[in-house]
C-alpha positions as CSV (number, residue, x, y, z in Angstrom):
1,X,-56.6,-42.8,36.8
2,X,-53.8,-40.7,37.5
3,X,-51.5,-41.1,34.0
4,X,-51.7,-42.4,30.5
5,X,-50.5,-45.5,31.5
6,X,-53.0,-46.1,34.2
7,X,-56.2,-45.1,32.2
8,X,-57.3,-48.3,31.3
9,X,-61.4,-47.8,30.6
10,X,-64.0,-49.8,28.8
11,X,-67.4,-49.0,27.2
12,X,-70.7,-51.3,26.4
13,X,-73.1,-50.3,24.1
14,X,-76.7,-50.4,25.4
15,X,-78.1,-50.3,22.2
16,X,-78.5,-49.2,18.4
17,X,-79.8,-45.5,18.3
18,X,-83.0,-44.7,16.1
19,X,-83.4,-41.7,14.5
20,X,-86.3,-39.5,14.9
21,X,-89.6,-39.6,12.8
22,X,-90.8,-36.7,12.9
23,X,-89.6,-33.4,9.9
24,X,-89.8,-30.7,11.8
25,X,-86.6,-28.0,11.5
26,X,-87.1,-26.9,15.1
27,X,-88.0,-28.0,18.3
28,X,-87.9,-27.1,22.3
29,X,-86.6,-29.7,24.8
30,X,-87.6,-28.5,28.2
31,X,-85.1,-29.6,31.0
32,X,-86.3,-30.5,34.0
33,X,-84.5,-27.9,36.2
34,X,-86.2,-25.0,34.1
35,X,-84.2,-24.6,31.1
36,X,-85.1,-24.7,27.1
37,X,-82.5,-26.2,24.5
38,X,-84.3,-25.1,21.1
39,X,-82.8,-26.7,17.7
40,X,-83.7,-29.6,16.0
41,X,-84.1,-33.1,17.6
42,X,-81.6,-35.2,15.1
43,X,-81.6,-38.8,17.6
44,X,-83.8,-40.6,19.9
45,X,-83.2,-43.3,22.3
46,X,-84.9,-44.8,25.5
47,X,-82.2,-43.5,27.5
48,X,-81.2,-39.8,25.7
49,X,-81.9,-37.2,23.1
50,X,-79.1,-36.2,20.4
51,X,-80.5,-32.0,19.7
52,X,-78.6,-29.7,16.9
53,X,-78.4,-26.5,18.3
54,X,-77.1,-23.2,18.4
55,X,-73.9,-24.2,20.5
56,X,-73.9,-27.5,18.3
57,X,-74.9,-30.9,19.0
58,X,-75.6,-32.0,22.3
59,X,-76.8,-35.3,24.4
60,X,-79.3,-34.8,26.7
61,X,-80.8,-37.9,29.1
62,X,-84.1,-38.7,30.0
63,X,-84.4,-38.3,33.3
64,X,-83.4,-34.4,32.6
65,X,-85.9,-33.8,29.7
66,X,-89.6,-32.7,31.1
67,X,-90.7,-32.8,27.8
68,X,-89.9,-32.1,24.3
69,X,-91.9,-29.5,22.2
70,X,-92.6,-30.0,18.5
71,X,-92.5,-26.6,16.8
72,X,-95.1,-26.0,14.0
73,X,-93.8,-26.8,10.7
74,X,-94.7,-23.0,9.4
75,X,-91.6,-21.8,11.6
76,X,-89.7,-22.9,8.4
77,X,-85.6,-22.1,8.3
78,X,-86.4,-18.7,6.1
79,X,-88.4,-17.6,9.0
80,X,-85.8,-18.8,11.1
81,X,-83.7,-17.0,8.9
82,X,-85.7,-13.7,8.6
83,X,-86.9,-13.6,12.7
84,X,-82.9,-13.6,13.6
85,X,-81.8,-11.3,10.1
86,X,-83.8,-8.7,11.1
87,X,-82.7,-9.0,15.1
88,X,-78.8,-8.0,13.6
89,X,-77.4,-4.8,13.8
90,X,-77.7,-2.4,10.2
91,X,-74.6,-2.7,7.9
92,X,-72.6,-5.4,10.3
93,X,-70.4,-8.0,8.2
94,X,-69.1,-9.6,10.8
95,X,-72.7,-10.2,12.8
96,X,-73.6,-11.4,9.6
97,X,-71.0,-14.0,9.6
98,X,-72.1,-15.1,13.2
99,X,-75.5,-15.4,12.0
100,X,-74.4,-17.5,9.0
101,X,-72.4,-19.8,10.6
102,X,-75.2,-20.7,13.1
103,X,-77.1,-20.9,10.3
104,X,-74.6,-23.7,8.9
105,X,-74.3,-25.5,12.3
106,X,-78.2,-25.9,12.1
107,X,-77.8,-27.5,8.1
108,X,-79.4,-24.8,6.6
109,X,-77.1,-24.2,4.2
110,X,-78.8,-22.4,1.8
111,X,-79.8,-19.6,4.3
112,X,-76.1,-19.4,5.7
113,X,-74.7,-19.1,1.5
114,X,-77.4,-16.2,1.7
115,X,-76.1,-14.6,4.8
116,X,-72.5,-14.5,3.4
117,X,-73.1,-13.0,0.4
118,X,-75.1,-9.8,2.1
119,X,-72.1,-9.9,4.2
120,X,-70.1,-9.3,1.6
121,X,-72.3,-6.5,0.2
122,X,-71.5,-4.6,3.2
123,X,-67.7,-6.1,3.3
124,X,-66.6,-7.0,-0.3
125,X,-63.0,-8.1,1.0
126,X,-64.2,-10.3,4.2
127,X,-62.5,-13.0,4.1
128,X,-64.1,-15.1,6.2
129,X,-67.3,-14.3,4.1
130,X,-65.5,-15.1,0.6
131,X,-63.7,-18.3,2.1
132,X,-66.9,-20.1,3.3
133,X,-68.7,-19.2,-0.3
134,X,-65.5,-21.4,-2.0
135,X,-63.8,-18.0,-2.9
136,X,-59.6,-17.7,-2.7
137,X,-57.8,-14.6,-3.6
138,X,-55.4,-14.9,-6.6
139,X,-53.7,-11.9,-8.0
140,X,-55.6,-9.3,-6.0
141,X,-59.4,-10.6,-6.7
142,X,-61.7,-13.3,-5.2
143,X,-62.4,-16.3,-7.6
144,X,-63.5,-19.8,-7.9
145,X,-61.1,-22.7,-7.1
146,X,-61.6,-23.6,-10.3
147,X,-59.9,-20.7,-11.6
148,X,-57.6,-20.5,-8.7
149,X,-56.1,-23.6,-10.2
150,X,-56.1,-22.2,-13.5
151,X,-53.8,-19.2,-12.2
152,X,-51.5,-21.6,-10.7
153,X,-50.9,-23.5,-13.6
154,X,-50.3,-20.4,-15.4
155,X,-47.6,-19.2,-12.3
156,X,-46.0,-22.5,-13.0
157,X,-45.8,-23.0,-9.3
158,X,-43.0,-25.1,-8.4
159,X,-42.3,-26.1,-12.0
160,X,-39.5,-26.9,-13.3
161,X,-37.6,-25.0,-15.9
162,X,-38.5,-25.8,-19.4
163,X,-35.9,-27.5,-21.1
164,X,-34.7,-31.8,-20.7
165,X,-32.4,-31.0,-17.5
166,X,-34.1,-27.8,-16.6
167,X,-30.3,-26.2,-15.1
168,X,-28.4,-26.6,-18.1
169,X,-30.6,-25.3,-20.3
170,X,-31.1,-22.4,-18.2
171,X,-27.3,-22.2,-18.1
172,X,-26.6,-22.1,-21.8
173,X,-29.3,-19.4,-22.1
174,X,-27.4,-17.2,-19.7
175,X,-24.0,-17.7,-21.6
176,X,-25.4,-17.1,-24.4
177,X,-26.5,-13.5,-23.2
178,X,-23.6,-12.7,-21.5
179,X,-21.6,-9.9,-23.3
180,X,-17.8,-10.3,-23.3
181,X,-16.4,-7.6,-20.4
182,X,-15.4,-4.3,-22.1
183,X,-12.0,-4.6,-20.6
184,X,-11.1,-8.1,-22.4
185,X,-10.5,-6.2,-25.1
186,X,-7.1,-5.0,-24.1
187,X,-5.9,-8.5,-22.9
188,X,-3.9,-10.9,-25.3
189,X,-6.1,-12.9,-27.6
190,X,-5.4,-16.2,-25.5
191,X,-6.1,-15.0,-22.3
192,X,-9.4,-13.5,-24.0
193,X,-10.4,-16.8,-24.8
194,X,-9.3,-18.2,-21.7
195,X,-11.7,-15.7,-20.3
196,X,-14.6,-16.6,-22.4
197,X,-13.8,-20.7,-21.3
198,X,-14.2,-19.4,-17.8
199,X,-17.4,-17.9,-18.2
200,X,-19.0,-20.9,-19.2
201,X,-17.1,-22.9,-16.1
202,X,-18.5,-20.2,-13.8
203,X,-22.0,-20.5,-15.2
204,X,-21.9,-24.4,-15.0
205,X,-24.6,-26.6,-13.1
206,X,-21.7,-28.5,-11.7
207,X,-20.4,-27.0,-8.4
208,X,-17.3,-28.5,-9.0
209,X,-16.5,-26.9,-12.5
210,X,-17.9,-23.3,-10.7
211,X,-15.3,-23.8,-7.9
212,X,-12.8,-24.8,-10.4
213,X,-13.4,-22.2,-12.9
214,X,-13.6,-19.3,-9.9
215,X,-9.7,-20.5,-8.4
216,X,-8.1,-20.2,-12.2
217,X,-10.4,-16.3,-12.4
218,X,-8.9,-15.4,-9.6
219,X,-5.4,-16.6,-10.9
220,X,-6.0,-14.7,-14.0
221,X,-4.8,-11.3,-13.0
222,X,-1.3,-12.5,-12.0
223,X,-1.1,-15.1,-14.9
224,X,-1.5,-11.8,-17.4
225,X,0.9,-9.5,-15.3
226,X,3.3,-12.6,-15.7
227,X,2.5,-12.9,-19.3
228,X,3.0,-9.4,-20.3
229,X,5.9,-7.9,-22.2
230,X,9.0,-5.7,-20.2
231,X,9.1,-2.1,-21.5
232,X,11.8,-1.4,-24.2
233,X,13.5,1.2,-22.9
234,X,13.6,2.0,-18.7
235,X,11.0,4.1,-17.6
236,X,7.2,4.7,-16.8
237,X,4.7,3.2,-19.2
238,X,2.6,5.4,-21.6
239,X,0.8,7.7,-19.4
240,X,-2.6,6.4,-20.6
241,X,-1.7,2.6,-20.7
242,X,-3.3,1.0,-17.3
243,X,-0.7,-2.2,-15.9
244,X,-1.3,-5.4,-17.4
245,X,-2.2,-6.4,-14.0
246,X,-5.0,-3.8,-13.6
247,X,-6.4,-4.7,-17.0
248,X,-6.9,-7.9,-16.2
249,X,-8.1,-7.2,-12.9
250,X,-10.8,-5.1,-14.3
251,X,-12.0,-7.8,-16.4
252,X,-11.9,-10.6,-14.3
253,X,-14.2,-8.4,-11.7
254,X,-16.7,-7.2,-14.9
255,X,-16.8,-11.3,-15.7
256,X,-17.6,-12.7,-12.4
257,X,-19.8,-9.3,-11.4
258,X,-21.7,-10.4,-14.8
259,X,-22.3,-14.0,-13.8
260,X,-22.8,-12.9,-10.6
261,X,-26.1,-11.1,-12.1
262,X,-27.4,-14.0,-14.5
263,X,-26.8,-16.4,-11.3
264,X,-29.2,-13.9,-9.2
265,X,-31.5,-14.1,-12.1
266,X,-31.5,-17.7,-11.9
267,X,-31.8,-17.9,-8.0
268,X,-34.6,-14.6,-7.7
269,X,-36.8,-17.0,-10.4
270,X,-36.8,-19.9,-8.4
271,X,-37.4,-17.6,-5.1
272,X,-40.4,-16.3,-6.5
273,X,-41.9,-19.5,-7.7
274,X,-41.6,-20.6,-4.1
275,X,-43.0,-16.9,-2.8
276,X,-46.3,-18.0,-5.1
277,X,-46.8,-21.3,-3.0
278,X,-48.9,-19.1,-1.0
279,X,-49.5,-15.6,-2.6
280,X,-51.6,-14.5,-0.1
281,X,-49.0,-14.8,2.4
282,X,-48.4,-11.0,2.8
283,X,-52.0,-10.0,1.9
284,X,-52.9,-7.7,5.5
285,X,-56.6,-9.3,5.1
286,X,-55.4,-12.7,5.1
287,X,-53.7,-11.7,8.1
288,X,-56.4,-10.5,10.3
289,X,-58.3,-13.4,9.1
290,X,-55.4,-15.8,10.0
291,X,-55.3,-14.2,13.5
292,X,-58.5,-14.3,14.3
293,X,-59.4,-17.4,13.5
294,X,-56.3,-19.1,15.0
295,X,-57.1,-17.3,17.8
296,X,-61.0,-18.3,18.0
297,X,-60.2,-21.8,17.7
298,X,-57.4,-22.4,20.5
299,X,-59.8,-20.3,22.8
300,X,-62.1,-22.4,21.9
301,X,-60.5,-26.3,22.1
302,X,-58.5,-24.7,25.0
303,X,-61.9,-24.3,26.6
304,X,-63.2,-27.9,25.5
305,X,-59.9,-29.6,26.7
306,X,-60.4,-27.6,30.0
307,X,-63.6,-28.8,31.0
308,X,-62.7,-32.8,29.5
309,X,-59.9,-33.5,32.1
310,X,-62.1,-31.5,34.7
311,X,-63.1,-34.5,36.9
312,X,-65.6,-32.5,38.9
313,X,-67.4,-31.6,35.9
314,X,-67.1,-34.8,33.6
315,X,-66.6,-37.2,36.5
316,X,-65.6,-41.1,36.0
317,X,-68.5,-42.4,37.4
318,X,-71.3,-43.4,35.0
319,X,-69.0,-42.7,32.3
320,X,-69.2,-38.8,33.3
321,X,-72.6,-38.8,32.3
322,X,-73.6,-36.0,34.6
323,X,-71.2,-33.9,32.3
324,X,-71.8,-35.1,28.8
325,X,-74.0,-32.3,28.0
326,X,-71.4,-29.6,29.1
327,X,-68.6,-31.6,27.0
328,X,-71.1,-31.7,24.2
329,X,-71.4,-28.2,23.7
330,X,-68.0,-27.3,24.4
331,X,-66.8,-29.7,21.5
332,X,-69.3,-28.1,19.2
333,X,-68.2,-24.6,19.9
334,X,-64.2,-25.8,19.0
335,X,-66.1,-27.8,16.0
336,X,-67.7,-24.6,14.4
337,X,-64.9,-22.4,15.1
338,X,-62.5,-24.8,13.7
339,X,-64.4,-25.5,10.1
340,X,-62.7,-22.1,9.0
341,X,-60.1,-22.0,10.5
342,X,-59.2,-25.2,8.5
343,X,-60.2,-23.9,5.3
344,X,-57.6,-21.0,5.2
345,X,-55.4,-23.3,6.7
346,X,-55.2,-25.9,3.7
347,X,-56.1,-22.8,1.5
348,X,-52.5,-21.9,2.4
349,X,-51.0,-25.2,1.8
350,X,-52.4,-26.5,-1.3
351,X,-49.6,-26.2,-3.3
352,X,-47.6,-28.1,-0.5
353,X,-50.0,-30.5,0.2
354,X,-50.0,-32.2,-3.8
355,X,-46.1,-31.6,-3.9
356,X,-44.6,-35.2,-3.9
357,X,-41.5,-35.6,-2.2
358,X,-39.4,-36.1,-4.5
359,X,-40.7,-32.8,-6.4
360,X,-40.1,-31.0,-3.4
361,X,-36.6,-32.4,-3.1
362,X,-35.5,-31.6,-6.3
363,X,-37.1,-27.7,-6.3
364,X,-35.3,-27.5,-2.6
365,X,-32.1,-28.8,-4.1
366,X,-32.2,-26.4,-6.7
367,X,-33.7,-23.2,-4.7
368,X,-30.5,-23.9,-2.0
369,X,-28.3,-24.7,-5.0
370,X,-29.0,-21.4,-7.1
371,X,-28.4,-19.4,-3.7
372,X,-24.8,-21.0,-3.1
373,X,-24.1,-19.8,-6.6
374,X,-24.5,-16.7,-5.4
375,X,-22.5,-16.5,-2.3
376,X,-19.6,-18.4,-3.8
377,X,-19.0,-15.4,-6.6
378,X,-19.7,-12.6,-3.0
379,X,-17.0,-14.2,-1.2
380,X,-14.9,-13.5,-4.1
381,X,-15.7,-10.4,-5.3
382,X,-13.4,-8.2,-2.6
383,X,-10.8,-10.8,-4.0
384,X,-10.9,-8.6,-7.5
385,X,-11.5,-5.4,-6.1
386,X,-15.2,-5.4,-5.8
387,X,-17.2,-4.5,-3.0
388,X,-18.7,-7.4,-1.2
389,X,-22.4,-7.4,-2.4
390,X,-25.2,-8.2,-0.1
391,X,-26.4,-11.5,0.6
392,X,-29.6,-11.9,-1.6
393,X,-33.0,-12.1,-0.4
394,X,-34.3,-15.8,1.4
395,X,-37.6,-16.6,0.8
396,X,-40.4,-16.5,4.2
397,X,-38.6,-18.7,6.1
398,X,-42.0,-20.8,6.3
399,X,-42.0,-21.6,3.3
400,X,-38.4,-22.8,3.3
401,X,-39.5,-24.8,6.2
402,X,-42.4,-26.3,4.7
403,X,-40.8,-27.1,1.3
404,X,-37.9,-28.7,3.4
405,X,-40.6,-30.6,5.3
406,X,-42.1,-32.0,2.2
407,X,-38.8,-32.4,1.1
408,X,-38.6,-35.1,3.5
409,X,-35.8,-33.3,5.7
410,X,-37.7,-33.2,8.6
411,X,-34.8,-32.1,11.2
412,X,-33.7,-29.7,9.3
413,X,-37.7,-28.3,8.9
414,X,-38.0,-28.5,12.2
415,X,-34.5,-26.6,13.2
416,X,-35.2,-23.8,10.7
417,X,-38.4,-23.3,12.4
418,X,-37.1,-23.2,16.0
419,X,-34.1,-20.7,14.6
420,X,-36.2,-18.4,12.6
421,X,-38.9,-18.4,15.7
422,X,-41.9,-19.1,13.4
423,X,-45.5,-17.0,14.6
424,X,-48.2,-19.4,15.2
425,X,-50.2,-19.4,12.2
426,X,-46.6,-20.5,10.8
427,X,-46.3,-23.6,13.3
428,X,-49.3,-24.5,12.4
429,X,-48.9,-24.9,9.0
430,X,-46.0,-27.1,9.6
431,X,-48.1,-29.1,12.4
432,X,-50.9,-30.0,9.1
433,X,-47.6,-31.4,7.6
434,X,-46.5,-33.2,9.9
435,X,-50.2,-34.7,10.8
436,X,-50.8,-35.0,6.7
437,X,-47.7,-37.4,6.7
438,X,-48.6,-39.2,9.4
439,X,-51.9,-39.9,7.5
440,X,-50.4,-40.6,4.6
441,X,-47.8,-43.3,6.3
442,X,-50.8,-44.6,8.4
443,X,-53.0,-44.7,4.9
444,X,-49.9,-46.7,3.2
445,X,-50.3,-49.8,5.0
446,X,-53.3,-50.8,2.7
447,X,-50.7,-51.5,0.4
448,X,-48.3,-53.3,2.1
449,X,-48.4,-57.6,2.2
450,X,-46.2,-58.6,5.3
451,X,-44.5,-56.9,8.1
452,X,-41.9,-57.7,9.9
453,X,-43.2,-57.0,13.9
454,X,-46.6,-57.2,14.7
455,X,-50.0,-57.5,12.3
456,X,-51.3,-55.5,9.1
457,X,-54.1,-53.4,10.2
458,X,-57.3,-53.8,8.2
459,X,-59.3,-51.6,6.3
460,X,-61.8,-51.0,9.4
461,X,-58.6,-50.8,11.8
462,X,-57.1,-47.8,9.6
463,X,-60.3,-45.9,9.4
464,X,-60.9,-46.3,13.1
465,X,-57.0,-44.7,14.0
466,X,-57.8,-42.3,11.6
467,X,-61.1,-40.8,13.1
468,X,-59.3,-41.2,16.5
469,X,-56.6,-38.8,14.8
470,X,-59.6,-36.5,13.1
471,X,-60.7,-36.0,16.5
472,X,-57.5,-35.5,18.2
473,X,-56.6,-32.6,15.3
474,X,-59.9,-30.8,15.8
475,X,-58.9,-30.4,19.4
476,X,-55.0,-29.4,19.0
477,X,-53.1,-32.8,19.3
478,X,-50.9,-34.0,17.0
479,X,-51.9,-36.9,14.8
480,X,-51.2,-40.7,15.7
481,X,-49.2,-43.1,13.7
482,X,-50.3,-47.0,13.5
483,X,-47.8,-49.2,15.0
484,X,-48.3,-52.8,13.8
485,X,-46.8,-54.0,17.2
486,X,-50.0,-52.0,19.0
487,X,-52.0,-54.0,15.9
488,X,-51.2,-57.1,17.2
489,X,-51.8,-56.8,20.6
490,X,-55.2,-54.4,20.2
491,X,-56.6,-57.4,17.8
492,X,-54.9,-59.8,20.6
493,X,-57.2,-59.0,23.3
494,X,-60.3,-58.0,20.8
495,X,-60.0,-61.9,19.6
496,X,-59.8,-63.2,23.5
497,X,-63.0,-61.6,24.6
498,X,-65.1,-62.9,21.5
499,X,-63.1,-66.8,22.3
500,X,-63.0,-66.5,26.0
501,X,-66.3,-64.8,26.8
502,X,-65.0,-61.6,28.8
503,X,-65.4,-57.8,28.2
504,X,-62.7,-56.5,30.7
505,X,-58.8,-54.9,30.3
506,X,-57.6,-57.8,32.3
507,X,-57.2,-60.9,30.8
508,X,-57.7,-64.6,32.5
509,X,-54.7,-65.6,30.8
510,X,-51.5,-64.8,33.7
511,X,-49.1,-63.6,30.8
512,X,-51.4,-61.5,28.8
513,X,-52.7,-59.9,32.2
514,X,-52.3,-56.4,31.2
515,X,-52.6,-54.1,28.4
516,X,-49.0,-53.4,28.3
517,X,-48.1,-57.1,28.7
518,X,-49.8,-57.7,25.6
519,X,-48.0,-54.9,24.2
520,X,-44.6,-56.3,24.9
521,X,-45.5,-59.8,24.0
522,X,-45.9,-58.1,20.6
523,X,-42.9,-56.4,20.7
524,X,-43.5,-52.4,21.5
525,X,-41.5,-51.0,24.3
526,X,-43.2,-49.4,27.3
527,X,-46.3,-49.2,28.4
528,X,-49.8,-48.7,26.6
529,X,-53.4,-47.4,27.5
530,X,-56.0,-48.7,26.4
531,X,-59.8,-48.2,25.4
532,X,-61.9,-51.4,25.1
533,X,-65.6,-51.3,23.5
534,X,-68.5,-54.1,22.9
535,X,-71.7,-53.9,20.8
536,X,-70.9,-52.3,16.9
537,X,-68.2,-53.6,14.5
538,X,-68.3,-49.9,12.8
539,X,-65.5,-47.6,13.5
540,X,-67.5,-44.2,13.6
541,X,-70.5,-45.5,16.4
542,X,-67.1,-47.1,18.8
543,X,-65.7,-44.1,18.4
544,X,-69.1,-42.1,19.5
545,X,-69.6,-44.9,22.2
546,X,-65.8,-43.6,23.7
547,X,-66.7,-40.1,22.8
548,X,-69.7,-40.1,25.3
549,X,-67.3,-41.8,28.2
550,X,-65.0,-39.7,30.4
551,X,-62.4,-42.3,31.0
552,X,-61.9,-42.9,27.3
553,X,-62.5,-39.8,26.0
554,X,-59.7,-38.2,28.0
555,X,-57.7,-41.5,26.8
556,X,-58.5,-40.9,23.2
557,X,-56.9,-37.0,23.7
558,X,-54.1,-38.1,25.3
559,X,-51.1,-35.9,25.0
560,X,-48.5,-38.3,25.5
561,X,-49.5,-40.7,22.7
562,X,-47.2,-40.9,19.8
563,X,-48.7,-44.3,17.7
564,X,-51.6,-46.2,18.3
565,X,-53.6,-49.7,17.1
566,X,-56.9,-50.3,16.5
567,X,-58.0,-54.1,16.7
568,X,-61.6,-55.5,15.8
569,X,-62.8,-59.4,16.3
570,X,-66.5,-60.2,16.1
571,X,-68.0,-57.1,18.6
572,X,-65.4,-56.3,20.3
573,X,-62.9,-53.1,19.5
574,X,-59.6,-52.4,21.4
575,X,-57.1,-49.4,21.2
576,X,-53.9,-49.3,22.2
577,X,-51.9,-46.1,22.8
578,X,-48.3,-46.1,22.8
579,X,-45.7,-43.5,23.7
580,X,-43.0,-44.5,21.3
581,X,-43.1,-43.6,17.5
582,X,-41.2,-44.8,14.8
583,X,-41.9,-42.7,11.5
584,X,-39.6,-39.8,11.7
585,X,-42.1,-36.5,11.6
């Protein structure tokens, strides 16, 4: 099974699990080689036993258990709770955390809300602490979500202007403040008022009436020099009297230095409406928070991915059932560490995340519109005799990348990221983007009533690709989208087995031999993997079934894969995993 292409594995359930009778919190499963697993039993079956512990959730199989020790119902989760409080170190937040989130893993929930908050006695601004108890800093205090969204609607962020067109009533409101330039007053009435019918061109929504309007400014001076009266008599002007050209070179640079500062009004609103997308973004504690638990979690699924494709460890024989245990815990380590890492992730991209496309569009259009404003009136400036001004302030480049990305302009996302050399938290907000549109496009085909290549994937068929992609996110990889080419032949081969009475990835049937054959014969280029189960029509228990099997666990978290199909008949579940996408992301 050296490649993608070639891992082609299949599964058969043995049986339906039953869950455990008795209500005990706690309990000891000895191994047969010596060592204790304590947690809580949460599955039985004649073959293994499903335990919640410390590390997380791990299968254990019969043959390895000795036997498995009941604890007595008076060792309760508060003594739980109390035995391990009073092991921690005095006045340590963090330890506190630890012990909460164990506390958590184990689904005592109401001990681990308990342990945050004496954390926070100790700590009043850990973050980690305040994010678990549903807390989010807004304006320099923790509060509720519910009140976070209060404050936001109150920020107006990424609202539009008030007004029917938004720009030109903004527009208007800046003419109307604009004072005429102190030194119109010595120019001839008519080129006064032609300088008056500029400033409204300049502070037009239109870029060609701004271009327009900025040529016949910068005409202006020579036009008034050309206008002006000779001298009576031969000689110098009155000593005090500045040159018609001068005068009107003075207030041509006053007028456009003028605009210039109502269009930078314009342009620093809409910058800080996009700052507030994520006003935590330059908080210090949300950045030690961000770093740690970035880094946490990629140790973390780093170490999980390490030991999956580690065929020593979780062999292919007997579905690497040696090594399930090891994988087990491994996964349940990346799960706990990423639960908040995820929280602060999609704490930071909340706004983003219920910005429509065409919202986004429209506030990017007029964000990059505003600033060309700007630039057009500094590149003319030294043209008048101004100094050039500075540039004026971008926004965090991420957030022009991920308002460009919801935007729908996904190169240009994607190029601003690679050019402005985004940190890694950053990435990874723009990797949730591109994994929530893939969801989202993957999601869409509920709606849709005919296709042009391939099948419509079911309701069960969409919720199976997207706990395949819940999976592959938890674990770093990028989500899948749903091909309905891979549809076709998943369901395909699904719907031979149940007619033709096989469970196997090659069929009797000479052109629909192979998975990628099948593939083809529905139209997707290239070859395919594929993951074949028997025994549940549910999407969750096939996708445990391949969970606890090397072959198609390592298949399910391949990195190659760009689209996938799911395809259920009767019993029988295929995947198919492609290498080709379609959906621009």
């Amino acid at each position: 099974m050296a490649g993608w292409r070639a891992l082609l594995v299949g599964v058969l359930f043995a049986g339906a699990l039953w869950c455990a009778a008795g209500s005990a919190r706690a309990d000891i499963v000895h191994l047969a080689d010596g060592r204790m697993l304590r947690g809580e039993v949460l599955e039985e079956t004649p073959e293994q036993v499903r335990i919640r512990t410390a590390a997380g959730i791990l299968t254990v199989y019969r043959d390895e258990i000795d036997r498995i020790e009941r604890l007595a119902p008076a060792e309760s989760p508060d003594a739980i709770y109390r035995e391990r409080l009073a092991a921690l170190p005095p006045g340590d937040a963090d330890a506190l955390v630890g012990l909460a989130q164990w506390l958590a893993g184990l689904g005592y929930e109401e001990q681990a809300q308990d342990c945050y908050r004496r954390a926070l006695a100790i700590e009043p601004e850990h973050v980690e602490a305040h994010l678990a108890l549903g807390h989010v800093l807004r304006r320099g205090r923790w509060v509720s979500p519910e009140q976070a969204a209060r404050i936001d609607r109150e920020l107006g962020i990424l609202e539009p202007e008030p007004g029917a067109s938004g720009e030109g009533t903004a527009a208007a409101e800046e003419v109307a403040g604009l004072a005429e330039p102190p030194a119109a007053a010595a120019l001839p009435p008519a080129l006064r008022g032609a300088l008056a019918e500029l400033r409204r061109g300049l502070l037009s929504p239109k870029p060609a009436e701004r271009a327009r309007a900025l040529e016949q400014l910068l005409a202006l001076p020579e036009r008034c020099a050309a206008a002006a009266p000779e001298p009576a008599a031969a000689g110098e002007p009155a000593e005090d009297a500045p040159a018609p050209l001068e005068q009107a070179r003075a207030a041509c640079r006053e007028l456009l230095l003028e605009v210039r500062r109502a269009r930078l009004r314009q342009y620093e609103r809409e910058r800080q409406q996009l700052a507030r997308t994520i006003p935590t973004w330059s908080d210090p504690r949300y950045q030690r928070a961000r770093e740690r638990l970035l880094e946490r979690w990629v140790a973390a699924k780093d170490e999980a991915l390490k030991t999956i494709f580690d065929l020593e460890i979780y062999p292919e024989e007997d579905h690497g059932r040696k090594g399930q245990p090891i994988v087990d815990e491994k996964v349940e380590a990346v799960r706990a560490a990423y639960e908040p890492y995820e929280r602060l992730l999609l704490d930071d991209l909340r706004v983003f995340l219920r910005l429509g496309e065409s919202e986004a569009q429209a506030f990017a259009e007029r964000l990059a519109g505003r600033r060309a404003a700007v630039a057009e009136l500094d590149v003319a400036a030294p043209r008048l005799g101004a100094p050039q001004p500075p540039p004026p302030a971008e926004p965090p480049a991420v957030l022009r990348a991920l308002l460009l990305y919801r935007a729908g302009r996904i190169a240009q996302a994607w190029a601003l990221a690679r050019d402005a050399r985004l940190g890694p938290w950053e990435m990874r907000l723009l990797e949730r983007l591109r994994d929530v549109r893939v969801a989202e496009y993957n999601q869409g085909w509920l709606n849709k009533t005919s296709v042009t290549q391939g099948k419509l994937p079911t309701r069960l068929e969409v919720e199976q690709v997207r706990i395949t992609n819940e999976y592959r996110m938890l674990m770093g990889l990028h989500a899948l989208e749903i091909d309905p080419r891979l549809i076709e032949s998943a369901r395909g081969h699904s719907e031979e087995m149940t007619r033709l009475g096989y469970f196997a990835h090659e069929s009797p049937v000479p052109e629909r031999r192979t998975p990628s054959m099948r593939a083809q014969l529905a139209g997707y280029p290239g070859g395919v993997a594929e993951n074949i189960s028997q025994g549940s029509p549910t999407p969750q228990a096939t996708h445990e079934a391949w969970y606890n099997s090397s072959g198609h666990h390592r298949n399910i978290l391949g990195a190659s894969h760009q689209a996938m199909g799911a395809g259920l008949d009767g019993m029988h579940w295929t995947q198919n995993f492609g290498g080709t996408a379609t959906l621009v992301r």
